[in-house]
C-alpha positions as CSV (number, residue, x, y, z in Angstrom):
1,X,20.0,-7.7,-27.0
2,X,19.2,-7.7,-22.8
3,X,22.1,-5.1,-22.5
4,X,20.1,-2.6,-23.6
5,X,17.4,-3.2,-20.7
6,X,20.5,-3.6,-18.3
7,X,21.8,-0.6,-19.1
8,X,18.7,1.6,-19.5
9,X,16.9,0.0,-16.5
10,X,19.8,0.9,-14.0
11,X,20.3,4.3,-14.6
12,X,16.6,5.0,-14.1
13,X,16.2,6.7,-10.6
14,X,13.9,5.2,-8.7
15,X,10.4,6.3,-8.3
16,X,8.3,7.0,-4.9
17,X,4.7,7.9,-4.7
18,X,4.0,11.6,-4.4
19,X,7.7,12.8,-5.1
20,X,8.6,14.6,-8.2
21,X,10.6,12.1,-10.2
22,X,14.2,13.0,-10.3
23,X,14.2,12.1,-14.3
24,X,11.6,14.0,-15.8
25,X,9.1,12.2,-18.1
26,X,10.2,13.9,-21.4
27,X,13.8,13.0,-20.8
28,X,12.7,9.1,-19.9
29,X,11.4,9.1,-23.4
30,X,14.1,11.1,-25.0
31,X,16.4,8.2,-23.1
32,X,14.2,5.6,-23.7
33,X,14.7,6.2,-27.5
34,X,17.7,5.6,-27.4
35,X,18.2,2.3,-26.3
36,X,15.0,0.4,-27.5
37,X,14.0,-0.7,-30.7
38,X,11.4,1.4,-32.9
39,X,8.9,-1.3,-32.6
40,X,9.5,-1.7,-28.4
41,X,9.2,2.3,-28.3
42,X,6.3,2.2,-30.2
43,X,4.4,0.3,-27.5
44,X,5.9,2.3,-24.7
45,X,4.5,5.6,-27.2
46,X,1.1,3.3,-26.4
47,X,1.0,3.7,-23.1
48,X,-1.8,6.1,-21.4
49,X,-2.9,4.9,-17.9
50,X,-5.8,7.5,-18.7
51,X,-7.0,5.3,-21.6
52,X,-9.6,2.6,-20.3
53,X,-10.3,0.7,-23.9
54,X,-7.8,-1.8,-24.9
55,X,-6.2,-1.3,-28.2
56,X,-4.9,-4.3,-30.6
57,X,-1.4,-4.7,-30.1
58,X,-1.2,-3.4,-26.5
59,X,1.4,-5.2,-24.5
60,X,0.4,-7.8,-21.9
61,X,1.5,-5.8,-19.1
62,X,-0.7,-2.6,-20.1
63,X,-3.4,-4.8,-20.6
64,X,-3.7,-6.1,-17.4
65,X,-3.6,-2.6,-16.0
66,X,-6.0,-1.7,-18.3
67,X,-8.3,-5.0,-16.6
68,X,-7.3,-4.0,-13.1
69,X,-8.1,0.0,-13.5
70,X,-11.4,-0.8,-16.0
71,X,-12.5,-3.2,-12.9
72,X,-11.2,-0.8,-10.4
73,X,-13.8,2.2,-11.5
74,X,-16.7,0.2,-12.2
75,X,-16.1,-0.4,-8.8
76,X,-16.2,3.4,-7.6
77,X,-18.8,3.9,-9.8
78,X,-21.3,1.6,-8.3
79,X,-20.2,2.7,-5.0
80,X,-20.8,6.5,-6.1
81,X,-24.2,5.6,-7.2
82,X,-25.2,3.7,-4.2
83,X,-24.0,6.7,-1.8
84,X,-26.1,9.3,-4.2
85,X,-28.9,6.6,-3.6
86,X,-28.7,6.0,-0.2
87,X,-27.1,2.7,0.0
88,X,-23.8,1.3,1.4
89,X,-22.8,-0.7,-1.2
90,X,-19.3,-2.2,-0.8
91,X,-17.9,-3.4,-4.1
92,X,-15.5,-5.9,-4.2
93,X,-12.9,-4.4,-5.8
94,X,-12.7,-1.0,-3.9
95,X,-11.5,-0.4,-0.7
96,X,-13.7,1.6,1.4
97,X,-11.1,3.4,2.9
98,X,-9.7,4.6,-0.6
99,X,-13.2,7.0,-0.9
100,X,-14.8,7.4,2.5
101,X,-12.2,9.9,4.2
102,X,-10.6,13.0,3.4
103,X,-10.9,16.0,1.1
104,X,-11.4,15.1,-2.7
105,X,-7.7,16.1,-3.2
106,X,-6.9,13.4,-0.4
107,X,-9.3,11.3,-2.1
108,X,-8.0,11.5,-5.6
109,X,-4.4,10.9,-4.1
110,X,-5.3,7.5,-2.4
111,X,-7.1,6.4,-5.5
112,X,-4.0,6.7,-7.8
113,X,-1.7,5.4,-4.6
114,X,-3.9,2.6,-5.2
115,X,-3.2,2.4,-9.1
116,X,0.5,2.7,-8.1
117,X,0.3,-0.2,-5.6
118,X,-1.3,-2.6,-8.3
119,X,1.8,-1.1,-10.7
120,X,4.3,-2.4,-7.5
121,X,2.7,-5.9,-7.6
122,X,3.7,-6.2,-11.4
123,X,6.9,-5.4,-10.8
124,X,7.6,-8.7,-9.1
125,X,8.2,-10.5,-12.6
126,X,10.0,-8.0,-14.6
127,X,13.4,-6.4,-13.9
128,X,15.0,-5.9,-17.1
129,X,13.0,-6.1,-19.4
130,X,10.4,-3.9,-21.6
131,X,8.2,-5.2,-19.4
132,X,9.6,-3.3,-16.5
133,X,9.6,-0.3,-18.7
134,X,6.8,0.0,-19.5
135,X,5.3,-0.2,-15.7
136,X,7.8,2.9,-14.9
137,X,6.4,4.8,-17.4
138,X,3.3,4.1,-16.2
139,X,4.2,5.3,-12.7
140,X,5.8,8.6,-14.4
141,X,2.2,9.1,-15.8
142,X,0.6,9.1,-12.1
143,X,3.3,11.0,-10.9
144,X,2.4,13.7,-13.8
145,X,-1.2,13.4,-12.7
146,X,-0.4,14.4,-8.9
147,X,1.8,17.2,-10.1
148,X,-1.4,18.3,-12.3
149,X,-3.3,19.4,-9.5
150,X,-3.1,22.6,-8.3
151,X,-5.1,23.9,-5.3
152,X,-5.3,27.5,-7.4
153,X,-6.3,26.5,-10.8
154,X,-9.0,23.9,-8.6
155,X,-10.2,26.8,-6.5
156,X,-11.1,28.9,-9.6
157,X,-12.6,26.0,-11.2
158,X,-15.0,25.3,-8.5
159,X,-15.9,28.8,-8.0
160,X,-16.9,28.8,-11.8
161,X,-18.9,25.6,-11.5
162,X,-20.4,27.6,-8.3
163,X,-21.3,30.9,-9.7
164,X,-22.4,28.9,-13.1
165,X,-25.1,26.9,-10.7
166,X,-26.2,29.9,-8.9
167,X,-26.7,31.7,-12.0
168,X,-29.1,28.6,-13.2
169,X,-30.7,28.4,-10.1
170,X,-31.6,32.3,-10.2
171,X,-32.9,31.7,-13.7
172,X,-35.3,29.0,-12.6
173,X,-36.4,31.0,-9.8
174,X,-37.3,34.2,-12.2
175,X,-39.4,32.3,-14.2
């Protein structure tokens, strides 16, 4: 029964922070298939680091990521809402440095660096098992989310956002 995680496990390239992943994420699932059972690749199927609420039946693991990420942007929230009100607030649970230097891209980077760190730390009790799995597919899913920006398609969108607020603003003025 193990084999399977012994074999799928050490033919998985390993993953670094920022790098397109040698094995694409499609072709870890397509492999993933494979090798685990449909009931274990039904909860790796469950797996959305973008989801915050918990479902029934989510694995331990995802869960706890789920607690640590949940936790981790109530966090940036309050510290958002303190800045837009004028107050250092330092949470807890958020790094300061995360959120107080560098472009929103840069930003945005250090925040999932941090998700990937708190990923790293779980590793420590699972090395071939679903667990283990299941926190590389996570890591695929930030590693998707860097490769989703795109300094052309953000560009356009901000200019839209810009001219759509100028336009309001010129309404409200001609009234």
């Amino acid at each position: 029964m193990m084999d399977k995680f012994y074999y799928t496990i050490a033919q998985l390239p390993t993953l670094t922070f920022d790098k397109k992943p040698l094995l694409p994420t499609i072709e870890f699932l397509d492999e993933a298939e494979k090798w685990l059972s449909a009931r274990e690749f039904s909860t790796l199927m469950a797996v959305d680091i973008r989801r915050m609420t918990p479902a029934k039946g989510d694995a331990g693991i995802y869960r706890r990521y789920q607690e640590f990420d949940l936790s981790f942007r109530e966090a940036l929230a309050q510290w958002r809402a303190g800045r837009k009100a004028g107050q250092e607030i330092k949470p807890f649970d958020l790094p300061l440095g995360l959120v107080k230097d560098g472009n929103p891209l840069e930003i945005e980077k250090k925040l999932l660096r941090h998700r990937w760190d708190f990923l790293d730390t779980q590793e420590e009790c699972h090395y071939f098992d679903l667990g283990f799995i299941l926190l590389y597919y996570m890591k695929l899913q930030i590693l998707d989310w860097i490769d989703e920006f795109d300094a052309q398609k953000g560009l356009a969108t901000f200019q839209k956002v810009s001219a759509a607020a100028v336009e309001h603003e010129s309404a409200d003025v001609d009234l």
